[in-house]
C-alpha positions, -999 to 999 in steps of 0.1 A, spaced: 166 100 -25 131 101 -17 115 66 -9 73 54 -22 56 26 -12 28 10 -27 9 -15 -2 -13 -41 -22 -40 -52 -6 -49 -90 -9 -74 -113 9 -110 -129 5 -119 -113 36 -142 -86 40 -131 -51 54 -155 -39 79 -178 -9 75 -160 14 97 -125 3 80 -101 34 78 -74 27 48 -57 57 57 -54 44 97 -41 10 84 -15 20 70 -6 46 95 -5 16 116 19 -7 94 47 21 103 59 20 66 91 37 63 89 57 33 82 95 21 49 86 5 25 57 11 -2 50 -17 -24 21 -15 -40 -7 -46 -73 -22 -32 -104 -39 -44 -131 -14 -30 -109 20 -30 -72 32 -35 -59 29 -67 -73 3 -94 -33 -10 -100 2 -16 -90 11 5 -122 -16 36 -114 1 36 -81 37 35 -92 29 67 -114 15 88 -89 47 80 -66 70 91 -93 53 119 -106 61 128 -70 90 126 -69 98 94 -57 131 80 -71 129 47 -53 96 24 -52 85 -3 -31 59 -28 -34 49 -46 -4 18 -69 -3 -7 -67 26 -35 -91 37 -66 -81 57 -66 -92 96 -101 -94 116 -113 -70 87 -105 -42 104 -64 -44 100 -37 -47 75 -5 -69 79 23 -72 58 31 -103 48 67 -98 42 67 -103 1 85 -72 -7 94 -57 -46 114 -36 -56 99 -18 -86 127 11 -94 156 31 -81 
């Protein structure tokens, strides 16, 4: 069964100029066959948006997972984790 995740991005800090979205989350080592991303400045514009474009994939099993932003130029999980189908 292939596995999506959808990282949402939260945090009143500022990302830095040079931040790479696609790098982040790279880093976060996200176990899953496709990572997409919900953001205030880029990504997709909702958690919904997100959870289409992972099942018109494909993807049987989603996975919400909510990120903050770290030094502005990093993304940690913070753990909070939801299932949204299987």
């Amino acid at each position: 069964m292939k596995t999506g995740a959808i990282v949402y991005v939260v945090g009143k800090e500022n990302l830095a100029k040079n931040f790479d979205m696609e790098v982040a989350l790279k880093n976060l080592e996200i176990d899953a066959d496709r990572v997409e991303f919900v953001s205030p400045g880029s990504g997709h514009f909702d958690i919904m948006d997100a959870w289409w474009s992972l099942t018109a994939r494909g993807m049987k099993r989603v996975v919400c997972m909510i990120a903050e932003i770290v030094n502005g130029s990093d993304l940690r999980l913070t753990g909070r984790e939801i299932q949204l189908c299987e």
